[in-house]
C-alpha positions in Angstrom: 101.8 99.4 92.5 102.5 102.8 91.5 102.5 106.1 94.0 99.3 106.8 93.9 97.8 103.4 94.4 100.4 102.8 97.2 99.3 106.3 98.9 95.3 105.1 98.9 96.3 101.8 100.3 98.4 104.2 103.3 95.5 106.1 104.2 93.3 102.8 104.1 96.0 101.3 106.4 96.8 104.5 108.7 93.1 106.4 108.9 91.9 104.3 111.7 95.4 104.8 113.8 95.1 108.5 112.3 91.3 108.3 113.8 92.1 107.4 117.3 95.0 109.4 117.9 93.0 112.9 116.6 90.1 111.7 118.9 92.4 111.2 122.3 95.1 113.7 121.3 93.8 116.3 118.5 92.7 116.9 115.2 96.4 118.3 114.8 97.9 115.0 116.1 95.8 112.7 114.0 96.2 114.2 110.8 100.8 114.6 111.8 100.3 110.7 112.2 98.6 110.1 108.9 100.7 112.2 107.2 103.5 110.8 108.7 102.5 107.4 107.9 101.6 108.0 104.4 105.2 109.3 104.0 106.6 106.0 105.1 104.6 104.1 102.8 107.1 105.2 100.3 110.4 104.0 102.1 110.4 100.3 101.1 110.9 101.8 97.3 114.3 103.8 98.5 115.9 99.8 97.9 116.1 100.8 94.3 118.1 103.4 95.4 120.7 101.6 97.8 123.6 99.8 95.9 123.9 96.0 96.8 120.0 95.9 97.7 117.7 93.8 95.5 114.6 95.5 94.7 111.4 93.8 97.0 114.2 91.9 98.5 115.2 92.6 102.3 113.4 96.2 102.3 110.1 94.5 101.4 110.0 92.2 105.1 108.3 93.2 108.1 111.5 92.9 109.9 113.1 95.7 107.6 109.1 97.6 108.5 110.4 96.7 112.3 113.7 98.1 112.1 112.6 101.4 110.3 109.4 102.1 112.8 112.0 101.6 115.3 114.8 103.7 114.4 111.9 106.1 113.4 110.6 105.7 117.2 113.8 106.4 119.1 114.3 109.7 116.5 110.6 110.9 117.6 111.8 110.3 121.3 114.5 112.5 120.9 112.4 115.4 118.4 110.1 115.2 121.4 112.2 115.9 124.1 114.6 118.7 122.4 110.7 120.6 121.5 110.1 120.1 125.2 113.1 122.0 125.8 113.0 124.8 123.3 111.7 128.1 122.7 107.9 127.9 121.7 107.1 127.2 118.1 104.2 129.0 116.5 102.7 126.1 114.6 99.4 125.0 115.6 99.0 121.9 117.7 102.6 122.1 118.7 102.3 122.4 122.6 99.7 119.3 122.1 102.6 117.8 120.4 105.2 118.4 123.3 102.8 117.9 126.5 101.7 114.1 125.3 105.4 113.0 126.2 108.3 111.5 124.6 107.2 107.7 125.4 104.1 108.7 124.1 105.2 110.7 120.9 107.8 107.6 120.2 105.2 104.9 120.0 102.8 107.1 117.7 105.5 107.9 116.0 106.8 104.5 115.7 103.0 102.8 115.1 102.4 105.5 112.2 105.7 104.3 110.2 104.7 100.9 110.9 101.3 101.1 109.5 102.7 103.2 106.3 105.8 100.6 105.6 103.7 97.7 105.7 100.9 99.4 103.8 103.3 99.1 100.8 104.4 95.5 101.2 100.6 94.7 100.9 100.1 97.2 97.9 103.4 94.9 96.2 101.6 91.5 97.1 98.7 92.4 95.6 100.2 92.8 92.7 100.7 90.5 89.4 104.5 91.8 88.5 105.7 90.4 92.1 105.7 86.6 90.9 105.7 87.9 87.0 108.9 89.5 87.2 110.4 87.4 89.4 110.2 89.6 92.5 108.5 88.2 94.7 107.4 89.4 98.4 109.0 87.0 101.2 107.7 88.9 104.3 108.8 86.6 106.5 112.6 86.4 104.6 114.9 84.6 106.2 112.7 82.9 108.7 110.9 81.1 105.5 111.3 81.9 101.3 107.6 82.0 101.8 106.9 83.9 98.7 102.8 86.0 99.3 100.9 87.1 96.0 97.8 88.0 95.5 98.0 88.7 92.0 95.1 91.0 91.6 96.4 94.3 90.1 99.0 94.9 87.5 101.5 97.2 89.4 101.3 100.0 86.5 97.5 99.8 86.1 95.5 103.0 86.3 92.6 101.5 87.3 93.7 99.7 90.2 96.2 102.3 90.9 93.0 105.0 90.8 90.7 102.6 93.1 93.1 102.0 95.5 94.0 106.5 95.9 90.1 106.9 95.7 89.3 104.5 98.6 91.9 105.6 101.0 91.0 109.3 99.8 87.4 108.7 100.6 87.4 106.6 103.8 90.3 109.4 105.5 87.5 112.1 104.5 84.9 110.0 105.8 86.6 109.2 109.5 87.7 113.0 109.7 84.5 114.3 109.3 82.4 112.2 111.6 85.8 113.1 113.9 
């Protein structure tokens, strides 16, 4: 899967956490988690960039998706409590930002790069190349060499890649305007 179908199959993943978190918290909040998690949809990728890191290897688990949603978590915790404790910031929805918590902030935080890191592992299964080119997902690697492939979607094709970055395009517009 190339950027842009990976990005549609984000927002497809993150647009209902996106959804609920605008309707408790703010239109401002909702659309900093989908951005945020859209943004992580890209991390599993940064393997290629990593010496001694085999590409769709370790990065492409949910326990490497735990581990960064985590780290990700306790760096939102501590964003959250140094805006707490600094000068006002004109940016709109900041003080909405700063008066849902740190615990709070952490967990969205944490929950939005969760969504985005494991919108990309799906985006790689569904793809033919996985078991094609040898790299295959093993989500569950080292528990199990489990391999998961869908096969549906050649990872460099248009069309797919176009379908997938219409649908998320069109159901985020869809939930934020009935928001």
């Amino acid at each position: 899967m190339h950027r842009s179908g990976h990005v549609g199959i984000a927002l497809l993943f993150v647009t209902p956490l996106a959804f609920i978190v605008a309707t408790v918290y703010g239109i401002e909040i909702g659309i900093g988690t989908l951005a945020l998690g859209v943004s992580a949809s890209d991390l599993p990728d940064r393997d290629q960039q990593i010496p001694g890191l085999s590409h769709r290897g370790f990065s492409h688990t949910v326990w490497a998706a735990l581990v960064v949603a985590g780290l990700g978590g306790i760096g939102g915790f501590f964003l959250s409590t140094k805006m707490a404790s600094s000068p006002p910031i004109p940016i709109p929805g900041i003080d909405t930002l700063v008066s849902i918590g740190p615990i709070l902030f952490a967990g969205l935080t944490a929950l939005a790069i969760l969504f985005g890191y494991l919108s990309h592992i799906v985006g790689d299964i569904l793809t033919v190349g996985s078991a094609y080119f040898g790299m295959d997902i093993k989500p569950l690697f080292p528990l199990t060499e489990a391999s998961v492939q869908l096969g549906i979607a050649k990872a460099d094709s248009m069309m797919w890649n176009s379908i997938f970055f219409v649908l998320g395009v069109v159901a985020t517009a869809g939930v934020f305007v009935f928001n």
